[in-house]
N, C-alpha and C positions, 0 to 999 in steps of 0.2 A: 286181535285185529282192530285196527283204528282206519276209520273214513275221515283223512286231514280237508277233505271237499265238505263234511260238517261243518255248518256254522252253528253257534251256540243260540239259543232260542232265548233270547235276553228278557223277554216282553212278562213270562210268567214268574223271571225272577225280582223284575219292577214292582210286579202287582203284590208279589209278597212281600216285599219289603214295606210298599207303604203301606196297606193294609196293618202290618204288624206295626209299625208307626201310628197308625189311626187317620192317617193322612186321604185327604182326597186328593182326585184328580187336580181339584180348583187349586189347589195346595201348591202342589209338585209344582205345575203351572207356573205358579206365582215364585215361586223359589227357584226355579231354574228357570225363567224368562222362557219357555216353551209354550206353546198353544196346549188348550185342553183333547183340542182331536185328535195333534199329532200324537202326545204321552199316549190317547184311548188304543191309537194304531198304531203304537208297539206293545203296549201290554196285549192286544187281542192280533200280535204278531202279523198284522200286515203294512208296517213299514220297521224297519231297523234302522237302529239312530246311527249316526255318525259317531268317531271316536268322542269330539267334543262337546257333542248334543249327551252321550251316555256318560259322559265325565259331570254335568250338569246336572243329570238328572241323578246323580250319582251324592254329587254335594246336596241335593234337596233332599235325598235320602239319608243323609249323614251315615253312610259309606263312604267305597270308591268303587270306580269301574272295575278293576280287577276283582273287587269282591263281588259284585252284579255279574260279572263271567263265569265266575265260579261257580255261583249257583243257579247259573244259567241251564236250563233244560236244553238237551241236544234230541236228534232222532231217533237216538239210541233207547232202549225202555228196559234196557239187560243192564244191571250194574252186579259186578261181584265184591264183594269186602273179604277180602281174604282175611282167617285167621291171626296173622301176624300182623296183619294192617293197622291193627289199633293199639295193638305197642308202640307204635312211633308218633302215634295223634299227642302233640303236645301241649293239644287244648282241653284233652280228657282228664280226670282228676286219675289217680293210681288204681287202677281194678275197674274200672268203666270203659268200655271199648264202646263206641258206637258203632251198629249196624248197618245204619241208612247213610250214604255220605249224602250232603245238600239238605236242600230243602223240600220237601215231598210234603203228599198226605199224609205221610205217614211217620213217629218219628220209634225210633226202639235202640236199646243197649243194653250188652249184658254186664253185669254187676260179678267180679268174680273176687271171693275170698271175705273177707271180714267187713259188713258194711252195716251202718245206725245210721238211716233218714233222720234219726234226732226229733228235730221239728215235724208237724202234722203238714200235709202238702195236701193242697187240693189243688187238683188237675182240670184245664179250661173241659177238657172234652176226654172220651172215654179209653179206659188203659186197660192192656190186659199183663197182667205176670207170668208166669212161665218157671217152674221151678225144674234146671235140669239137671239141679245136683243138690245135694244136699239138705238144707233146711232151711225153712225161712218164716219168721212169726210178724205177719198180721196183725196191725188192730186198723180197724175200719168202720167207722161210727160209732166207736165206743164198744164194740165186738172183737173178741181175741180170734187169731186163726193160727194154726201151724197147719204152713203146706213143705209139703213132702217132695222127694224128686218125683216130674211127671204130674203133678198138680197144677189146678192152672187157677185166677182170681179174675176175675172181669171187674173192673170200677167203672162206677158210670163216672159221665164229666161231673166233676162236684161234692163229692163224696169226699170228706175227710180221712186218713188215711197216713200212715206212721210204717215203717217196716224196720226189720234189721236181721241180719246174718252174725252166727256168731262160729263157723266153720270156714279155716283157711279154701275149704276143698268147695263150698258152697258158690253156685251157677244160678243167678237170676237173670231173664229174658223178662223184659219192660218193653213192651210194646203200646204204644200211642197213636190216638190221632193228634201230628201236628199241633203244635200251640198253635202256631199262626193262623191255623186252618179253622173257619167258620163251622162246626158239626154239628147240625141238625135233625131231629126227630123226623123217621118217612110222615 
């Protein structure tokens, strides 16, 4: 069921963009000849830009409006990713289905069939693994792990960290906080 009377909630897809830019308010501002209020009130969603006020601020984003819609937050807080949904993602590399569509706090994918991270990745902020099949060998600060199906690995943000699958049948679940997202110690 779709509510077409939803309007897309654009203001918190602004603020992630620049933010993941590094960009301030004064920035955007200055790059898309908008005032620093109005940008404040639509990012904290109490005004909505016009087509060619979000096409502007869209160019200071080096996006477009259509991409600023798409990861527009709507009313809705229910999203399903069906199974099959990430076969057709042709932004995914082969065996990587993502979970989360958009931009969220949160980001996750699972890894299915034969996969080498190769290179050592450190993550802005904290990841958990999920092993729902198969096998998958760890190293993480210079410590070896083999998790099992049903295993799980928490990395904090920071943590160096390498992995790889070597089972066509092998099911990694990657769950993140967000790059974009700022995550903090209580």
């Amino acid at each position: 069921m779709h509510d077409d009377k939803e309007s897309p909630r654009v203001g918190a897809a602004v603020r992630r963009r620049r933010r993941a830019l590094s960009l301030t308010l004064a920035a955007v501002a200055e790059r898309s000849g908008l005032s620093v209020p109005f940008l404040s009130q639509i990012e904290n969603e109490r005004a909505r830009p016009s087509t060619r006020s979000l096409e502007c601020i869209a160019e200071a984003l080096k996006t477009t409006a259509v991409e600023l819609l798409d990861a527009a937050d709507t009313a809705r807080t229910v999203d399903v990713v069906r199974a099959v949904s990430g076969a057709d993602d042709p932004a995914a590399p082969p065996g990587v289905r993502p979970l989360v569509r958009g931009e969220h706090q949160m980001h996750a994918d699972e890894f299915t069939g034969e996969h080498d991270a190769g290179r050592e990745i450190v993550l802005r902020n904290d990841a958990l693994l999920y092993v729902a099949d198969g096998t998958v060998e760890v190293e993480a600060e210079g410590r070896a792990y083999r998790l099992e199906r049903g295993d799980t690995m928490h990395l904090s943000g920071g943590v160096r960290h390498r992995w790889r699958t070597s089972a066509p049948d092998t099911r990694l679940l990657v769950v993140a906080v967000a790059p974009h997202m700022e995550a903090s110690a209580p």
